[in-house]
C-alpha positions, 0 to 999 in steps of 0.5 A: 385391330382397335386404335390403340394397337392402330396408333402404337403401330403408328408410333413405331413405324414413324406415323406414315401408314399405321391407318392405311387401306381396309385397317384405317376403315375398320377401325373407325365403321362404327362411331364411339359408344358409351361404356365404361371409361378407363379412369373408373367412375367419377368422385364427389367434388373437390375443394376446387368443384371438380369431379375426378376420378379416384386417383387425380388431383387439382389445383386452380392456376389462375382466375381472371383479374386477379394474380398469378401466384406467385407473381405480379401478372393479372390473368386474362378474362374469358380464357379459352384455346391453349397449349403447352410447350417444353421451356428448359426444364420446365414448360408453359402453358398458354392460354387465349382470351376470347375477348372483344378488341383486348383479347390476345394471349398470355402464358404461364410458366412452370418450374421443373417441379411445377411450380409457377415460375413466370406469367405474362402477355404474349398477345395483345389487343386482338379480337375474339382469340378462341382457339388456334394450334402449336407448331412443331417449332414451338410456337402458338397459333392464336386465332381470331373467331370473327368474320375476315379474323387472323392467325397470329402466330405468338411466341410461349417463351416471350421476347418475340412481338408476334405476327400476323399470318393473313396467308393463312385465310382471313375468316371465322377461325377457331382452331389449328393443328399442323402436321409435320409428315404432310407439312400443313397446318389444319384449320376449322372454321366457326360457321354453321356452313363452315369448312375445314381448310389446310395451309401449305406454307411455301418453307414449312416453318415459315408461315408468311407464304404458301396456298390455302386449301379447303376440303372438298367432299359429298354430303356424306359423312365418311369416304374420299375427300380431296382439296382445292385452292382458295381463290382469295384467302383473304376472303373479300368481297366472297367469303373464303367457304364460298369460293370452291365449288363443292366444298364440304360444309361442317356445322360450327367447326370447333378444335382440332387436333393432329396425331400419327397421321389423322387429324380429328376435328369437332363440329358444335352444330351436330355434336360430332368428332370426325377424323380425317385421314391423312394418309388415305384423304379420307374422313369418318365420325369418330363420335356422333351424339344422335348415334348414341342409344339413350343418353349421349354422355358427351354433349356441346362438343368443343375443344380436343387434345389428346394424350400419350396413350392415344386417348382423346380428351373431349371438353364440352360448351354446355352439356353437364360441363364435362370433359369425355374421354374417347379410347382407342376402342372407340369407348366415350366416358366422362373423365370429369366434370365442374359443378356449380358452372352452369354458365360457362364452358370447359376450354383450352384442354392440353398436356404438359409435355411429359403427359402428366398433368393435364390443364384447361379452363372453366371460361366463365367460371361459377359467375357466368361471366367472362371475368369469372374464368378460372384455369385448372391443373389436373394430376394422376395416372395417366395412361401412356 
């Protein structure tokens, strides 16, 4: 049995056991390997320097330091993390600013038809924002990638003054994503002997209080995991990785990603998703580069999401600017790539809620510089 049948299942059956016992493991002893992808090979640039394959389109949303169409609201520099959100009818997207001492976040809204409606701040004058995670509820956990950063936890529709979470650890954050099964948040850590942490709020849906957790584990690569609680999650004088004894260390801890009781994650350092399951506590490689006879097609490994079909949609920091698809049957192909961004990198991939288009950003874009970001829409047959 492949993933795809092992997440329909999970679809089915409520997400609670599709990845138990040997299934789990058969489905995930052997990392991805290249191969041909679903979408086909990729086309000759379009008027917007992305190579799609045939039957996808795009579109530029915003670019730093200069309007949204259609509005007033100047876009963000060096925009990075983001999500998207049901709002009536239509939907947002947001997307964080990884910017010293002025980063935060700002959102986009779309019309039903996906014409831009609105753009505003929905974060202001925070620290480094790279990556973070939506919750269940419908809010947009903003993270600061510093030494002793915060979570923020923001609001997409606007109205609300967000708030900072410090229960949740103070350390190099970059990524989130909650699961509503076991009621946690999961979060990465951007250190080269960074770990992987779970929150466990006191009420879930409130997230001023509850227990920090880091994965404890072997050097190995797959097998049974366990947690422990994090002494002091504020992460002063003994940062929060140095704490418990025995925690696993994870090279450079990038996006994550929760879905049907596995919550994969990637590490920059090693050029590696992994996928730990929920149900079981156990993780896997999902992909590893150095497993990979000839060339790797996915390099820089960074942000993760995932779409309706089960497929996750990898985008890479460095490489050939690419974001790879990883299919149920364990198949990694690039599904596009951005020419003439050498300096920059890909951020911020996420699904509008009805799984047909599909956004992220160029950080940089063609300049190489944090004011040169651009932010993308891509449409076209998705597989669900």
């Amino acid at each position: 049995m492949d993933r795809r049948t092992l997440l329909r299942v999970a679809v089915v059956g409520g997400g609670g056991t599709a990845f138990a016992g040997s299934l789990w493991s058969a489905a995930f002893a052997d990392p991805a390997q290249p191969g041909g992808g679903p979408y086909g090979s990729l086309r000759a640039a379009d008027g917007n320097g992305l190579q799609l394959p045939s039957g996808f389109t795009s579109r530029v949303i915003a670019r730093s330091r200069q309007r949204v169409g259609g509005t007033t609201y100047l876009w963000h520099d060096a925009p990075d993390g983001g999500a998207c959100f049901t709002a009536g009818s239509g939907w947002v997207y947001v997307s964080n600013s990884e910017i010293s001492g002025t980063g935060g976040a700002s959102a986009v809204r779309f019309n039903a038809d996906g014409s831009i409606a609105s753009a505003y701040r929905i974060l202001s004058d925070t620290n480094v924002n790279c990556a973070g995670g939506a919750t269940p509820w419908g809010t947009w956990l903003s993270c600061e990638e510093t030494s002793r950063g915060y979570v923020y936890e923001t609001y997409p529709l606007g109205g609300t003054t967000a708030v900072r979470r410090p229960a949740m650890g103070r350390f190099k954050h970059e990524a989130a994503a909650a699961d509503p099964v076991r009621r946690v948040v999961y979060l990465t850590e951007d250190e080269t002997d960074g770990c992987l942490y779970r929150f466990r709020p006191t009420s879930w849906g409130e997230l001023g209080s509850g227990t920090l957790e880091v994965l404890v584990a072997g050097s190995a690569t797959s097998g049974p995991v366990s947690w422990a609680r994090v002494p002091d999650p504020d992460g002063s004088p003994t940062p929060t990785r140095n704490q418990v004894s025995g925690a696993k260390r994870f090279n450079g801890g990038e996006g994550c990603y929760y879905a049907d009781g596995v919550c994969w994650f990637t590490t920059k350092g090693d050029n590696r998703v992994w996928a730990y399951d929920a149900v079981n506590q156990r993780i896997a490689l999902a992909y590893d580069d150095s497993l990979i006879s000839g060339t790797p097609p996915l390099t820089g490994v960074d942000n993760i999401t995932g779409s309706r079909g089960g497929d996750l949609f990898v985008a890479e920091d460095g490489g050939n600017l690419e974001i790879n698809i990883i299919t149920p049957d364990d198949v990694v192909a690039p599904f596009l790539r951005i020419a003439g961004h050498s300096g920059s990198e890909i951020t911020g991939p996420a699904f509008s809620p009805d799984g047909t288009r599909l956004y992220f950003s160029s950080q940089r874009g063609s300049s190489g510089s944090s004011s040169g970001g651009i932010t993308y829409e891509v449409r076209g047959p998705f597989r669900s």
